[in-house]
N, C-alpha and C positions, 0 to 999 in steps of 0.2 A: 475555547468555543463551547457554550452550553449547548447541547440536542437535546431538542423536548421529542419525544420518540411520541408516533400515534398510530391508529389503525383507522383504515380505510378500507373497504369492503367494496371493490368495482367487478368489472366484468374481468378483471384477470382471475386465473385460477388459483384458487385459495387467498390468503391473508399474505398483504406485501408490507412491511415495516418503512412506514416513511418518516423523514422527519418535516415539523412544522414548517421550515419555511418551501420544502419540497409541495406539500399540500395544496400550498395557495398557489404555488403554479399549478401542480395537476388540475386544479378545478377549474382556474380561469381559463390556460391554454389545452385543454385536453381536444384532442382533434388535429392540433394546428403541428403540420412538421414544422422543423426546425430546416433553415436551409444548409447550413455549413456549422462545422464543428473546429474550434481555435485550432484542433491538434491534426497536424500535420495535412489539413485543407481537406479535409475527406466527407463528403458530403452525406450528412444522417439519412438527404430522402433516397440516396442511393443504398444506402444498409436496410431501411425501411423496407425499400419495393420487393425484398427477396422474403420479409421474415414474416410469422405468421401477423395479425392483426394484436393479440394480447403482447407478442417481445417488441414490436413497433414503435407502440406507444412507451412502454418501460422500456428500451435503451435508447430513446432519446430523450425521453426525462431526465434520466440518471444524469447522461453524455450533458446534458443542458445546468444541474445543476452547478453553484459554486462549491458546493464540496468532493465534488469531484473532477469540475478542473481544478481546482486550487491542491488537490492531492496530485493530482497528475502532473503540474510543475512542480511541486517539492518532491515527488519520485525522481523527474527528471534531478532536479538539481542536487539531489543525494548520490547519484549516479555518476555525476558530473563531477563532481568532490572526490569521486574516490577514484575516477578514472584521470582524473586532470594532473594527480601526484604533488599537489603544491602546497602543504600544510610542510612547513620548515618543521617544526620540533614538535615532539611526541604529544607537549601539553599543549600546543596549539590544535594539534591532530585533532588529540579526546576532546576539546572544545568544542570545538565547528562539528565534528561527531553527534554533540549529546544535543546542537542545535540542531540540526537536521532532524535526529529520531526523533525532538519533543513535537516538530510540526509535523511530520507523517503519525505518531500516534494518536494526537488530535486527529488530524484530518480522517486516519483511519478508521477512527470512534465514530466518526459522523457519514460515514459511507453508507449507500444504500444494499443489501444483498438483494439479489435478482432471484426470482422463484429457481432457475435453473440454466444449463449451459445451452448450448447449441447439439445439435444431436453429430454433426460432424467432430470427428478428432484432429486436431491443425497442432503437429508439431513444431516447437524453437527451437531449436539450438544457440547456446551461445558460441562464441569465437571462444575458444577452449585458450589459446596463445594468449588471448586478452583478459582471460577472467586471471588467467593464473597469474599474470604481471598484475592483475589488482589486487590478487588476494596475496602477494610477496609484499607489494605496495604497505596493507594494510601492516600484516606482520611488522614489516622494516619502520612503519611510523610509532606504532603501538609501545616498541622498549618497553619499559618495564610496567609499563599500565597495560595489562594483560590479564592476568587471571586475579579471583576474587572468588566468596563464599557468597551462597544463596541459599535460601531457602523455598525449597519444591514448592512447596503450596502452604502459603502464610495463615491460612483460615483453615486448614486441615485443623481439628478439635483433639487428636490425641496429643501425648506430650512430644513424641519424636516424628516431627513434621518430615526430616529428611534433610540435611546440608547438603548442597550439591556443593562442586566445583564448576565455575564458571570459568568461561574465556571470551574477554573481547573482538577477537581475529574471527571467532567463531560466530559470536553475534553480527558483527556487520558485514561481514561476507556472505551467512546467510541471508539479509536483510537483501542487499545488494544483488544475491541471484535472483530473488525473488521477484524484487521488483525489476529488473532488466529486462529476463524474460516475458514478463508479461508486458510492458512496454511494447519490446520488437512484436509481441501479439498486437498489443492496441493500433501499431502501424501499420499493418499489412493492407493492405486496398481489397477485404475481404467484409460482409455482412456476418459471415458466425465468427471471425478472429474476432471483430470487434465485440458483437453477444459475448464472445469466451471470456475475453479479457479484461470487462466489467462483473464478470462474475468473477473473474481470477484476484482481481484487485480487493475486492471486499475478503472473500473466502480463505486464499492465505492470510491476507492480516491477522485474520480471526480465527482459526485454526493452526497456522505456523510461525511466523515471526513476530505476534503482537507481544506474548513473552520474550523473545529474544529483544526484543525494544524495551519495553521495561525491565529488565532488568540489566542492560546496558547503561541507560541514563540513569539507574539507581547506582552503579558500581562507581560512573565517571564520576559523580557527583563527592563519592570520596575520594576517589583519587586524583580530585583537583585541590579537595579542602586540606587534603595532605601535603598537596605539592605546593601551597602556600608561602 
């Protein structure tokens, strides 16, 4: 999915990054709520009536675009994959794996960031019992496509960039808490969970696990042309 990225200068505070097919709604519908949002029947003009006039308008654009629900079910269903346990053998695992992260780092590329959060703090918790059976899950499907060598930062200009060591188990389990928790946020029948967890979605991608994603689907990629 190409984003032509542009700017738009409105009455929200400062400069908001959109992209083009976002634009042409904001222009044609700005004003107009939205009545209901696909994800879990929660209704935008109710998250509206609490927020000021500028997050209003921007989290029911965002909540309305298709790059953002279409992120929001491939989170779900990356979710669903690891929690569901049904990947028979390790190389069927790292497949359906490196399909899931190539559609969330797309979709991730093309998300909106939001000027800011909610000024309330709404803590998640996950089920502690249930991450830890997914994160043994992960381990137990992985065998021996686990760890692999990378490189810190590819465009660093001196000679010794840095080789890390990498680990699989590591990349999608953090992937996974990521996205879970901010999920259980986007559900909550709350006006600032839902502001937090549109800013949670974009913000960690692109601060925490968008390298964990790429450089998973860059590892699996050899360790399928291996396993040949």
């Amino acid at each position: 999915m190409k984003c032509t990225v542009v700017r738009l200068k409105t009455q929200l505070p400062g400069w908001v990054t959109i992209t083009a097919r976002f634009l042409v709604s904001y222009v044609q519908q700005i004003g107009i709520i939205f009545g209901h949002s696909n994800s879990n029947h929660y209704s935008i003009t109710a998250i509206e009536n609490t927020l000021p006039l500028s997050d209003k308008i921007l989290v029911s654009k965002i909540i309305a675009t298709n790059e953002f629900t279409s992120f929001i079910d491939a989170a779900k269903r990356y979710c669903s994959f690891i929690e569901s346990h049904e990947a028979e053998t390790a190389r069927h695992f790292i497949l359906q794996s490196q399909n899931h992260l190539l559609a969330l780092y797309n979709l991730g590329n093309c998300m909106i960031l939001m000027e800011e959060k909610s000024d309330q703090k709404i803590e998640v918790k996950l089920d502690e019992l249930e991450f830890q059976r997914s994160l043994h899950f992960i381990a137990d499907r992985l065998w021996d496509y686990r760890y692999y060598w990378y490189v810190f930062d590819p465009t660093a200009k001196k000679k010794d960039a840095g080789i890390v060591y990498g680990d699989l188990y590591e990349d999608l389990g953090a992937i996974y808490k990521y996205l879970k928790q901010t999920l259980l946020l986007y559900g909550m029948n709350s006006s600032e969970a839902k502001q937090n967890a549109v800013w949670d979605f974009k913000w960690n991608f692109d601060a925490h696990w968008s390298g964990h994603c790429a450089n998973a689907i860059c590892a699996i990629h050899y360790f399928l042309q291996k396993s040949k």
